[in-house]
Residue, then its C-alpha position, 0 to 999 in steps of 0.5 A: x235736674x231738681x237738686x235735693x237742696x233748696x237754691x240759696x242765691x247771692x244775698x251780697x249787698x253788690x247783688x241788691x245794687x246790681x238788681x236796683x241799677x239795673x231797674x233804674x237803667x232800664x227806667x226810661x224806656x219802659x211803657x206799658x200800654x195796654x197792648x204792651x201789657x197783653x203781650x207781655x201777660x201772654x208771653x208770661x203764661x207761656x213761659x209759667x208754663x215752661x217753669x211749673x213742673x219745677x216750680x211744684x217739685x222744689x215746693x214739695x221738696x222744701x214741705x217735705x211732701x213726698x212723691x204719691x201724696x195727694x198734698x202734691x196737689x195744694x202746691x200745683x193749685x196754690x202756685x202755677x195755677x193760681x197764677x195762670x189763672x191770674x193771667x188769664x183772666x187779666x188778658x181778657x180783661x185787658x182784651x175787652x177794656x181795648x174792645x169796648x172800653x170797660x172789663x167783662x163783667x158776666x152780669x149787670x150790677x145789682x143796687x142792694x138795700x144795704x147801699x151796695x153795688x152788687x156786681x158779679x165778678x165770678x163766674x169769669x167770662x172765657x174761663x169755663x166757670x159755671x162747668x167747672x165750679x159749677x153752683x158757686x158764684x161771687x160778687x164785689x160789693x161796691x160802697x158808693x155815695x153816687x148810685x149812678x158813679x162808674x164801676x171802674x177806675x181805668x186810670x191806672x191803665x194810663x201809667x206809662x212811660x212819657x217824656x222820659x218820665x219812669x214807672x214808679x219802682x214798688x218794693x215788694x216784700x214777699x210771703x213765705x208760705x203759698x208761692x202763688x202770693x209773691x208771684x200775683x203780688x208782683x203782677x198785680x203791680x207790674x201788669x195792673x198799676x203799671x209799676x216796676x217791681x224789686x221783689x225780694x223773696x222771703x228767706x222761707x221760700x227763696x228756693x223759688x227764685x229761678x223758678x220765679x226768674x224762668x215764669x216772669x222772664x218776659x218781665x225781667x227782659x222788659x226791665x220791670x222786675x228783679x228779684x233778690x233775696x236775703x234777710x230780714x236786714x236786707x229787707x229793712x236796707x231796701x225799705x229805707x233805699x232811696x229809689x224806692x217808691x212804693x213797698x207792698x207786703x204780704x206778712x204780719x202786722x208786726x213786720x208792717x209795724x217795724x218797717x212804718x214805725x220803728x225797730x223796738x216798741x218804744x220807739x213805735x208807742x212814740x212815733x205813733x203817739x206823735x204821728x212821726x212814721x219812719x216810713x215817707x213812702x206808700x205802703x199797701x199790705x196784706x196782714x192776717x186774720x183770725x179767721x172765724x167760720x160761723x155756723x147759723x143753727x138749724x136743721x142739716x141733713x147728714x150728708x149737709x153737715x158731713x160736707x161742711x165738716x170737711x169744708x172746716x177741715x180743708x181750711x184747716x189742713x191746706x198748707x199745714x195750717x201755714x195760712x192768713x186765711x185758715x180757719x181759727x174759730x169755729x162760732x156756734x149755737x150753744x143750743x144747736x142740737x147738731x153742734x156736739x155731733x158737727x164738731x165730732x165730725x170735724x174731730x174724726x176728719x182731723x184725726x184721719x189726717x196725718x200730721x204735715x212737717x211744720x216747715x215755717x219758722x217758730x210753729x212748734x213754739x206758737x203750737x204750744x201756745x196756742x194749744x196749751x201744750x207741748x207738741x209731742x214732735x216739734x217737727x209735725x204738729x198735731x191738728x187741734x181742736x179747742x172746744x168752748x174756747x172762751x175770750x176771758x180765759x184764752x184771749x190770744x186765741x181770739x185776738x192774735x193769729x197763731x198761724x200754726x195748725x190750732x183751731x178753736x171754738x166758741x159757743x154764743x147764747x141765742x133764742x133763735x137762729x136770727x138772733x145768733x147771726x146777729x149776735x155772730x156777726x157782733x162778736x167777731x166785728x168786735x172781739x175777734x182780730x182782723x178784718x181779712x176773710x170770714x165764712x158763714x155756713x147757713x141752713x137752706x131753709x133760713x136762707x131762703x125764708x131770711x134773705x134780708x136778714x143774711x144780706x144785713x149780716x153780710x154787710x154789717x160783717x167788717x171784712x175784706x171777703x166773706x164766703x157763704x158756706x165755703x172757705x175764702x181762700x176761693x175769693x183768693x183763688x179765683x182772681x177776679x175777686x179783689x183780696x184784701x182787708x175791710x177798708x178802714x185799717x190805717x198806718x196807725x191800725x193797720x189791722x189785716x192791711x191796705x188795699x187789695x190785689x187781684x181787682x182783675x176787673x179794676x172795681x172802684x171802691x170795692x168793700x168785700x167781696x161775697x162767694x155764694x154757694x150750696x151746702x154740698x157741691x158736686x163734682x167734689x171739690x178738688x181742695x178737699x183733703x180726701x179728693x182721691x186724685x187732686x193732683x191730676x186735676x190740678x195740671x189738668x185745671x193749669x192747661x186750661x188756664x194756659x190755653x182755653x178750650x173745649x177740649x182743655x175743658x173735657x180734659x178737666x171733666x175726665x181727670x175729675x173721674x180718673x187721674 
């Protein structure tokens, strides 16, 4: 029975122990070989299975997203999905690395004349892909000296337990907002780099802990994982405990900050001056981004610049905003002819969506703001759109994340659509913060009569994912494609983080990784806010991920018709 109330577990200090001697104890007797990893990614998938109908309802309750939305489906998309997918495309990895010494690869590395390696990661060999997403695809941008360098790094798969000698112990502190985040942070560590894992949950969702303790057993079983709960204090008690080796967080440059240079800021401003951080162990991190959705001008056909309209508004609207990778500047052509009636379309499409309750800590407080306003209702914000945002005026809305459902847009002067990419990809390199995610919708026509002029823009863009007219959070989602911030953030700017998770297919020195697509797709994308019965395909997309097959194929292609 789901109870009405979020679970709160044994945040004591003898609950924290318990779950560190109990890693420790089972310390010298882990391995993880490769076999051992598939098995236990397997094992994994069957018992996910078992926990998502649970996993989605306790979600749902905590969003306050009722029974009958259409939202339900962000939660089975972002959570049990997600990490199926994860593992499934793991195991097949892992499968073909024991067959033939190196990961599936669905097409040969191409060298580009930016200096990359062109390697394609999606669509994913065994998943069904180019049916399922049919017209998109991605690539992993390798920066390599040596042309001829090995794709791969395979070293982490050497991580075993030998001569009684342990597994590192990574301390993984958890995000509050998409579910599927602690989860694949956690097998990435466990399953990839050969870790054991303390995961403590972030106070935002710890209702997922027995849901998290059902999905990932075989882990617990194996004594590789334990996950706590508790506050910030518990949290900064774990940072400083001497068993732990390694920390990952996913959350925000502040609470990076605190945990690697100190409480206050001047205790911060004096240890980076001298180089002194508080913190003597590994810390990788995933930290946020303003996110910008650039729009080279030129020509759309309505049913283009209607499709792209919804496009903004799905990464605005998913998750009530509540997300490191929605969209919060739109760039455009001050001449753009269709700039007035695009961003109209965007206006219209939010104004049809009903406000979402504003379920994570501080939202009412950064609406106002962000948007320069009280909110008339604390408890459900309204989407906002700021038109002709400008960064002397209203600098936070360019170099802060607001993390709260506030979007804005700015306008760059160019004589033609060559010079504002340019100008565009300077603008946000330099004058917006964060080097996570960034999209570039492009007319057909410069697309195919520019494609130097694209691929320049591509690489000069300082971000960890870059997506051609679709949001993103795809690169997140499909998981072969490394996540994480550009290369170049340190401990002293860390920027949007230290490097990725999801590299499925174990890439060495990926910069970016690149998702390609049309102006419209068809079937309609599930993650569109006015996709009539998401939901159904979501379960539908979990099946298939569990347990590929034909008919778990067909079964998809009928709940994309009728739920």
């Amino acid at each position: 029975m789901i109870q009405q109330q979020p679970y709160v577990s044994d945040v004591s200090a003898p609950a924290v122990t318990q779950a560190l001697s109990e890693l420790a104890s089972a310390a010298p007797t882990v391995t993880l070989s490769i076999q051992e990893r598939m098995r236990l990614t397997r094992e994994c998938l069957q018992s996910l299975s078992g926990a998502a109908r649970e996993w989605v309802e306790l979600s749902c309750q905590a969003k306050r997203i009722p029974e009958g939305s259409t939202v339900r489906a962000e939660e089975v998309l972002a959570g049990p999905v997600s990490v199926a997918r994860f593992l499934q495309v793991l195991l097949l990895s892992l499968k073909s690395i024991e067959q033939t010494g190196q990961p599936p690869l669905s097409g040969s590395p191409l060298l580009s004349g930016t200096g990359h390696r062109r390697v394609p990661v999606f669509p994913a060999s065994g998943m069904f892909d180019s049916l399922v997403f049919f017209g998109l695809k991605a690539e992993a941008w390798l920066k390599q000296a040596d042309p001829d360098g090995g794709l791969f790094d395979l070293s982490v798969l050497e991580k075993s337990a030998v001569d009684g000698s342990a597994l590192p112990l990574t301390l993984v502190l958890g995000a509050g907002n998409v579910s599927a985040i602690p989860a694949t942070d956690v097998l990435t560590k466990i399953l990839q780099d050969g870790e054991r894992v303390l995961l403590k949950m972030n106070p935002v969702n710890e209702y997922l802990l027995p849901v998290f303790e059902q999905a990932f057993q075989p882990l617990i079983s194996a004594g590789l994982l334990r996950i706590v709960c508790g506050d910030g204090s518990t949290g900064a008690a774990l940072v400083e405990h001497p068993a732990v080796e390694r920390i990952h967080i996913t959350g925000s440059t502040q609470t990076h900050d605190a945990i690697v240079w100190g409480n206050t800021a001047e205790e911060r401003s004096r240890r980076k001056e001298q180089n002194q951080p508080c913190l003597n162990v590994p810390i990788t991190s995933e930290l946020g981004n303003v996110s910008p959705w650039i729009v080279v001008p030129g020509h759309y056909p309505e049913k283009q610049l209607r499709f792209q309209a919804e496009n903004v508004v799905a990464s605005i609207v998913n998750n009530a905003s509540f997300n490191c990778l929605a969209t919060k500047l739109i760039v455009t052509a001050a001449n753009w002819k269709q700039r007035d009636h695009f961003l109209a379309l965007i206006e219209q499409r939010l104004s049809e969506i009903p406000p979402r309750y504003a379920y994570y800590p501080g939202a009412a407080a950064r609406w106002e703001r962000f948007a320069g306003e009280a909110p008339a209702e604390e408890h459900y914000l309204p989407w906002k759109l700021i038109r002709n945002a400008d960064p002397r005026e209203t600098p936070h809305l360019f170099q802060e994340e607001s993390f709260v459902c506030v979007c804005a847009e700015t306008a760059l002067e160019a004589d033609s659509a060559t010079e504002f990419l340019e100008r565009a990809v300077t603008f946000v390199n330099q004058d917006v913060w964060g080097t996570l995610c960034a999209t570039i919708t492009v007319p057909n026509e410069f697309r195919k009569q520019q494609t130097n002029q694209l691929e320049q823009a591509i690489a000069r863009l300082n971000y960890g994912a870059v997506a051609i007219n679709h949001w993103p959070a795809l690169n997140y989602a499909f998981m072969t494609t490394p996540w994480g911030g550009a290369p170049g953030g340190d401990l002293r700017d860390v920027v949007s983080g230290i490097g990725n998770v999801h590299n499925t297919y174990f890439l060495s020195d990926v910069e970016k990784t690149v998702l390609f697509g049309p102006l419209t797709l068809i079937p309609y994308p599930v993650w569109f806010p006015s996709h009539p019965h998401p939901e159904a395909v979501g379960w539908r997309l979990l099946d298939l991920y569990t347990q590929p097959s034909m008919g778990g194929l067909m079964r998809v292609g009928l709940s994309v018709v009728k739920p």
